[in-house]
Steps between C-alpha positions, in 0.01 A plus 500: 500500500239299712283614793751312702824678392339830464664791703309573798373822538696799712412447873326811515248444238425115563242543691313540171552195431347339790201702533313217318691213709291195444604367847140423789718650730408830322127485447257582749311283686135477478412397826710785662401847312327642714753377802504867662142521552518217730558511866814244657303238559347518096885555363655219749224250350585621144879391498429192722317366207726613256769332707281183557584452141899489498524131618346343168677761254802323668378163484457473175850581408598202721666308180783756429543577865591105518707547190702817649570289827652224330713716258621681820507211734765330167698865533548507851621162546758593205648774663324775329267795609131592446467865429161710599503794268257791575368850562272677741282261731616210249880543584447567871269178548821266316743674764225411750456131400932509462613613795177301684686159399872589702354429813232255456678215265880674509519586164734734348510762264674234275210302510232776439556878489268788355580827330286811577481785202660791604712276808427484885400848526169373341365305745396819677455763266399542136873541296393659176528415169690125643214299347491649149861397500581218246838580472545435907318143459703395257858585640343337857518208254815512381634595791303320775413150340770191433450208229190265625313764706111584507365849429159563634351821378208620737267775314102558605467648193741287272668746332743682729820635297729406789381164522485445137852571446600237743303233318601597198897512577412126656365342253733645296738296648308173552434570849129322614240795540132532672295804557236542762210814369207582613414515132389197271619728221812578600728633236795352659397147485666469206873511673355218808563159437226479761223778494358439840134751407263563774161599407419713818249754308537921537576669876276638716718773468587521165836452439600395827719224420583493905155308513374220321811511264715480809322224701492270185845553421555460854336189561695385204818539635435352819400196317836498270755540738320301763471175247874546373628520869287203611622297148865613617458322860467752708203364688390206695168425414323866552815566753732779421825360615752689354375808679790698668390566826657816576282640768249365780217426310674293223689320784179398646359421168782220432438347826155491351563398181683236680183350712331545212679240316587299792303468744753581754460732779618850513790488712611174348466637198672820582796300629590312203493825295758624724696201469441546150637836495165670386473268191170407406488254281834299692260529820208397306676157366642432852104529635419285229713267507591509901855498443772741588569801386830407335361221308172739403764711359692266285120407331443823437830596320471152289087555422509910423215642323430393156210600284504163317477315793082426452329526779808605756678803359625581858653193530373461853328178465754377312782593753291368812430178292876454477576591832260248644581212242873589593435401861658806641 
């Protein structure tokens, strides 16, 4: 029997086990141990230069985050799902980053979805024992995950049961993994396709995963899902326009979006996405273009996004092109 297959130990004596975690999110830092001898103004400059750090820990995984997009950019597009997969602060920040992409580029749950140890009841309280659970991240697996689909385990320490059991029961069936740690050891880099490993040194606090750990894996996420939406078409340049605008501020922010691209003014702009029925990008092509509404809409449906469409994955340019070489 290997060190892989081995039984893990009871729950209530595992700790043992992890007392001598070789994970920096469990070592003390040496530029913080004597933090509660300093006044707010000495601990506030401690963790802004711990902080000051996190940007070039992520930076230099910029090759797999790449990697990850296009593997979930190729999933999405074939009608499958990418998976977050996590515990504690790791799980809550992949429901953040999740739910975060409904109403800025209308994505679904179908297009990316995350899974929280111990459910929703986790995002505001501690549910015990729900990230030691292997079992639970492997049935999510079974249960939650379709042929073609991407399972993204996020772990600041790299070897959370819950997560591991997800990866595990994916790869297991040939389903493309990554794993984003806080840990350039990570045990579980073994079950990633793509071990995304951020270097971001000990806490100030040690063991506070909600700090460094957090903002790396944070900043990581908002550059994954950000890339694969933009690679799917759901932007205009740096223009979100498949943002829902469901109350005041995101109606003004189309009309903006709108002069932004334009050059039109305001209420011209606001009229043609009323003729337009609230649709961005059929408003947008009309602009462009300066044709009617009608005809705007026709280019759209016959130009839709496509991520192998270089250089116009909206389809915008390409519909407004048409429109205009159409004469209409």
């Amino acid at each position: 029997m290997t060190a892989d297959t081995a039984p893990a130990s009871e729950p209530r004596d595992r700790w043992r086990d992890l007392v001598g975690l070789a994970s920096p999110t469990e070592e003390r830092n040496p530029a913080s141990t004597d933090l509660d001898t300093l006044g707010s103004a000495g601990i506030v400059d401690v963790i802004l230069a711990e902080d000051a750090r996190v940007a070039a820990a992520v930076a230099a995984v910029a090759g797999p985050i790449a990697e990850l997009v296009d593997v979930c950019v190729a999933a999405i597009d074939a009608g499958a799902t990418v998976h977050y997969v996590g515990a504690g602060t790791s799980g809550r920040l992949g429901v953040l980053d999740a739910v975060e992409l409904v109403p800025t580029y209308s994505a679904t749950e179908d297009m990316v979805t995350a899974h929280l140890a111990g459910g929703e009841a986790a995002m505001l309280r501690a549910v015990e024992g729900a990230e030691d659970d292997e079992g639970a991240g492997r049935d999510l697996v079974t249960e939650r995950c379709g042929d073609g689909d991407v399972v993204i385990g996020l772990a600041a320490s790299g070897r959370t049961p819950f997560v591991g059991g997800a990866l595990a029961a994916a790869r297991e069936r040939g389903l493309p993994t990554a794993l984003v740690a806080a840990n350039p050891a990570a045990p579980l880099a073994r079950l990633a396709d793509i071990p995304i490993l951020l270097d971001v040194g000990p806490e100030v606090v040690t063991g506070s995963t909600r700090m460094k750990a957090a903002t790396a894996q944070k900043l990581v996420l908002n550059a994954l899902s950000t890339a694969t939406m933009v690679r799917l078409g759901t932007t205009f340049g740096n223009l979100m326009i498949d943002v829902r605008p469901t109350n005041a501020k995101l109606v003004a922010r189309t009309v903006r979006i709108l002069v932004q691209a334009t050059g039109a003014e305001p209420d011209a702009a606001a009229a043609v996405l009323e003729r337009a029925d609230g649709n961005v990008r059929v408003a947008l092509v009309a602009l462009l273009s300066g044709a009617d509404v009608e005809a705007a809409a026709r280019a759209v449906a016959e130009h839709p996004r496509d991520p192998r469409r270089t250089e116009d994955p909206s389809g915008v340019r390409t519909a407004a092109a048409a429109v205009r070489g159409s004469g209409q």
